[in-house]
C-alpha positions as a printed Julia matrix, in Angstrom:
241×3 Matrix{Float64}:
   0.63   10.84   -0.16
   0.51   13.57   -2.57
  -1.71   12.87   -6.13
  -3.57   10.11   -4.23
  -7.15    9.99   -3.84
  -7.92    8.63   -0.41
 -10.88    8.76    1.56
 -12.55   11.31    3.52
 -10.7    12.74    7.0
 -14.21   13.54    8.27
 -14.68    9.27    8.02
 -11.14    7.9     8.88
 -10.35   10.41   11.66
  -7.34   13.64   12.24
  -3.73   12.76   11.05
  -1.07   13.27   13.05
   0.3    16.77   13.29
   3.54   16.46   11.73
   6.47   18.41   13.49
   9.24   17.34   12.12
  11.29   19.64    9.9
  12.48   18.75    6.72
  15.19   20.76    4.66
  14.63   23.34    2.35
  17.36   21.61   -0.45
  17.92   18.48   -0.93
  20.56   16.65    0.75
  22.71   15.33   -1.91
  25.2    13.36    0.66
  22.64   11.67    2.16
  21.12   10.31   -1.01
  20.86    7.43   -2.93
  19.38    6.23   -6.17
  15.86    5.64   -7.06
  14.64    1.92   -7.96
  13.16    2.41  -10.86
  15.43    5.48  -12.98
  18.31    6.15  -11.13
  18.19    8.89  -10.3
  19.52   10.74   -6.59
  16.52   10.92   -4.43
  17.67   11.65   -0.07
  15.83   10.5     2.42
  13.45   13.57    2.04
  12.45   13.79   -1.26
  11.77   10.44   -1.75
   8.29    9.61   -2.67
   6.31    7.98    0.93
   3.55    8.86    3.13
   4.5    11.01    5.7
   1.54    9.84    8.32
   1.04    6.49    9.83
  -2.3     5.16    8.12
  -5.03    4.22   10.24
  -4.98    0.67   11.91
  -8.28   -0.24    9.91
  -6.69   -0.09    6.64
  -2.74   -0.83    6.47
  -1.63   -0.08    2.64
   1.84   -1.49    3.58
   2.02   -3.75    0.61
   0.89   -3.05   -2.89
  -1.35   -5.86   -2.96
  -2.94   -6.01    0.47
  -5.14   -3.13    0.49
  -6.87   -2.27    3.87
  -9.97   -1.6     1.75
 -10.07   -5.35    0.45
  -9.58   -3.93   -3.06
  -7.39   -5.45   -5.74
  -4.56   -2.77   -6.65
  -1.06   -2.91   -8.19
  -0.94   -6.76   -9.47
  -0.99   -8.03  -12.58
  -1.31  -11.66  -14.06
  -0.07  -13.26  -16.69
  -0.14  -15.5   -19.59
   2.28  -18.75  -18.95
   4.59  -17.56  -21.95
   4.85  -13.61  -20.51
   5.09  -14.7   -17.28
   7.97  -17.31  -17.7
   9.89  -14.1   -19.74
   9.49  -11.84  -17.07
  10.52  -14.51  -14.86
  14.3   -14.66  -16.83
  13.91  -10.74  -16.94
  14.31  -10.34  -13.38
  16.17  -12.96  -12.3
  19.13  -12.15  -10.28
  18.21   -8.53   -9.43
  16.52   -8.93   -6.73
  17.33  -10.8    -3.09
  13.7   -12.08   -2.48
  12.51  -14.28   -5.26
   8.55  -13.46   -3.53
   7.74   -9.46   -3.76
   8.87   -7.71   -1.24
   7.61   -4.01   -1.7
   6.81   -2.01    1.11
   5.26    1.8     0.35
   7.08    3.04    3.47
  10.66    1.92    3.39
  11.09    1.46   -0.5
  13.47    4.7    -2.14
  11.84    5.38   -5.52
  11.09    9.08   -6.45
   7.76   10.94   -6.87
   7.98   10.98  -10.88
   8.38    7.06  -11.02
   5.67    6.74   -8.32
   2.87    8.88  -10.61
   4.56    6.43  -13.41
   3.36    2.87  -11.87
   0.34    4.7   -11.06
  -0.74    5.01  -14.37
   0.4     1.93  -15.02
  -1.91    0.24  -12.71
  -4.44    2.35  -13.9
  -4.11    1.1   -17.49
  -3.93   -2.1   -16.81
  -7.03   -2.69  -14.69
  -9.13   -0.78  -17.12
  -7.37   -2.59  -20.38
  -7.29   -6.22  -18.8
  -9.8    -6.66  -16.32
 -13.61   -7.1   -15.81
 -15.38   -7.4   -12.75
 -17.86  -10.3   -12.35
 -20.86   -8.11  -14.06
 -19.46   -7.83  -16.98
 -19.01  -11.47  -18.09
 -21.64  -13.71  -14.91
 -24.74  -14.78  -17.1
 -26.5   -15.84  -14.34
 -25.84  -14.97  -10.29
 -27.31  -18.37   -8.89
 -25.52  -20.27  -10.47
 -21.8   -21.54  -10.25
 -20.36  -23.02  -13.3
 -16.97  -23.66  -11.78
 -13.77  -21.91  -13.14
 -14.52  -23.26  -16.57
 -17.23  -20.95  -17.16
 -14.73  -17.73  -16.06
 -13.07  -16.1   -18.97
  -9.72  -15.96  -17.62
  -8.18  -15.82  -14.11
 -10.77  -14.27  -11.27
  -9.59  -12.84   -8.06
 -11.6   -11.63   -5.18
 -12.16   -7.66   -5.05
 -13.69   -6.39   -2.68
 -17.4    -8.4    -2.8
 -17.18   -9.13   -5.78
 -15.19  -11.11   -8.78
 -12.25   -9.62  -10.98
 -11.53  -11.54  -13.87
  -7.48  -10.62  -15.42
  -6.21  -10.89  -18.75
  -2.36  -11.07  -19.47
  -0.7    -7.47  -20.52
  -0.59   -8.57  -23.95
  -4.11   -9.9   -23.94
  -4.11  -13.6   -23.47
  -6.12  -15.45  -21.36
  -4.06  -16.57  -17.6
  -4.37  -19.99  -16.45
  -6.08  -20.38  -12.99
  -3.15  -21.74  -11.65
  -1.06  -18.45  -12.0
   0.19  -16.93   -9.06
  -0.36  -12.69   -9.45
   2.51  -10.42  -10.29
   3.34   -7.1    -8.52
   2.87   -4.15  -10.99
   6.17   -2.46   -9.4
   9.09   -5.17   -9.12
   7.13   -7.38  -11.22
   8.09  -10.37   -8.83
   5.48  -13.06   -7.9
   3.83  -12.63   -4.95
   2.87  -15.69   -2.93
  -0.3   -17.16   -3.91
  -3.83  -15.77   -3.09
  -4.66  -18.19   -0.99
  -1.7   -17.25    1.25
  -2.48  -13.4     0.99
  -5.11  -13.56    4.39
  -1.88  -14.85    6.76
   0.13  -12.34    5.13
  -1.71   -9.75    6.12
  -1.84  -10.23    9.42
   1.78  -11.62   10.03
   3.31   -8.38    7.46
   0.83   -6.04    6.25
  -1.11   -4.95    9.6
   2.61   -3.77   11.28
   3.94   -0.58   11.08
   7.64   -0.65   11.63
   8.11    2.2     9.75
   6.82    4.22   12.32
   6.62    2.38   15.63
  10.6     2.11   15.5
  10.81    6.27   14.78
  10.87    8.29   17.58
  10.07   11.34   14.84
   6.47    9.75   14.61
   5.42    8.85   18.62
   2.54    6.12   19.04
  -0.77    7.85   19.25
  -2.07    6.45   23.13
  -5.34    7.94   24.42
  -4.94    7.1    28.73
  -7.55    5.3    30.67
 -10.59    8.14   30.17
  -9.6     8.01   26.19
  -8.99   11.55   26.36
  -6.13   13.21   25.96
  -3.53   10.68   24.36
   0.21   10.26   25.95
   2.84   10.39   24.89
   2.39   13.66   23.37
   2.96   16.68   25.76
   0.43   19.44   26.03
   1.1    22.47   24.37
   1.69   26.1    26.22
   0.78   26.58   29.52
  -2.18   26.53   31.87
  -3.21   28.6    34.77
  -3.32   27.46   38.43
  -7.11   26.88   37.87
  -7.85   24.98   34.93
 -11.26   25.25   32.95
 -12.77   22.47   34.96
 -12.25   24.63   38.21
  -9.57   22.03   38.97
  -6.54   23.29   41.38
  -3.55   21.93   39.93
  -1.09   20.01   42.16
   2.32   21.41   41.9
């Protein structure tokens, strides 16, 4: 996605060669507003990544991170969190968060917006575990934890509310965009393989054909070679007609 650090090609392998062409302006009959300001956003403009993602690391939800990193979640106090509760109610058909990066129509500006967001959030109200753990060998239970702890990564995140209250262990996490609950963490392992492994988005688009190598792992099918090739190949192989 454009304005997103990812890692390096050399280590997660080529992308897809992308061959399908897009429109020079946008298509204002085909378009429809964007989720978070309103504004007309088609189906080509609209802010999503335009290569499947590796199979290692699916970053189809905003909280299941194919990394094991915490990202785009936020907790919060009992009193915020029962406000944003009434704030949202009723505009939305899922109660749970139900976000996915692929299929969601939002616009590049609001996109770089929740970014920051994020951003300011996990460097305002969270600590990971060395910033607060006294001692390593030791575990004092959750009453020794300053406020709620998640799991990032290896290590221990602990979150403070947005308006910088302590959260209550019991408090099920918040996505940053909709700002609906997400099921609990405990829940978020199933999830990931029932939801966040698949890739609808592109298996069911014949624009983006499944990368499959054949038997030898060479050359993958379905993708046709491209221009032509002599009666002789390189191999010294005589083609069969």
């Amino acid at each position: 996605m454009p304005g997103r650090w990812d890692i390096n090609p050399h280590l997660s392998g080529d992308e897809e060669i992308e061959v399908y062409l897009y429109n020079v302006k946008c298509d204002e009959a085909q378009a429809l507003p964007c989720i978070k300001c309103g504004i007309n956003v088609c189906e080509e403009c609209r802010c999503y990544p335009r290569a499947a993602p590796p199979n290692a690391r699916p970053d189809r939800r905003p909280h299941l991170r194919g990394r094991f990193e915490l990202d785009n979640i936020m907790c919060l106090c009992e009193g915020c969190d029962n406000k944003t509760e009434e704030d949202i109610r009723g505009k939305f058909a899922n109660q749970r968060c139900d976000c996915d990066i692929y299929t969601r129509w939002i616009c590049v500006r609001c996109v770089n917006e929740e970014r920051k967001t994020t951003r300011k959030y996990f460097a305002e109200r969270t600590q990971m575990e060395w910033d607060w753990i006294v001692r390593y060998d030791v575990d004092f239970g959750d009453d020794c934890e300053p406020s709620k702890t998640l799991h990032d990564h290896v290590f221990e995140r602990a979150f403070w509310c947005t308006c910088g209250r302590t959260v209550p262990h019991r408090t099920v996490p918040r996505c940053i965009w909709c700002r609906r609950r997400h099921l609990p963490e405990t829940e978020w392992y199933q999830e990931r393989l029932e939801i966040g492994s698949k890739h609808p988005f592109f298996d069911d688009n014949p624009n983006y054909p499944r990368w499959v190598s054949d038997e030898n792992n060479k050359y993958p099918s379905p993708y046709p070679r491209l221009g032509y090739q002599s009666e002789t190949n390189r191999y010294g192989e005589i083609r069969s007609e």
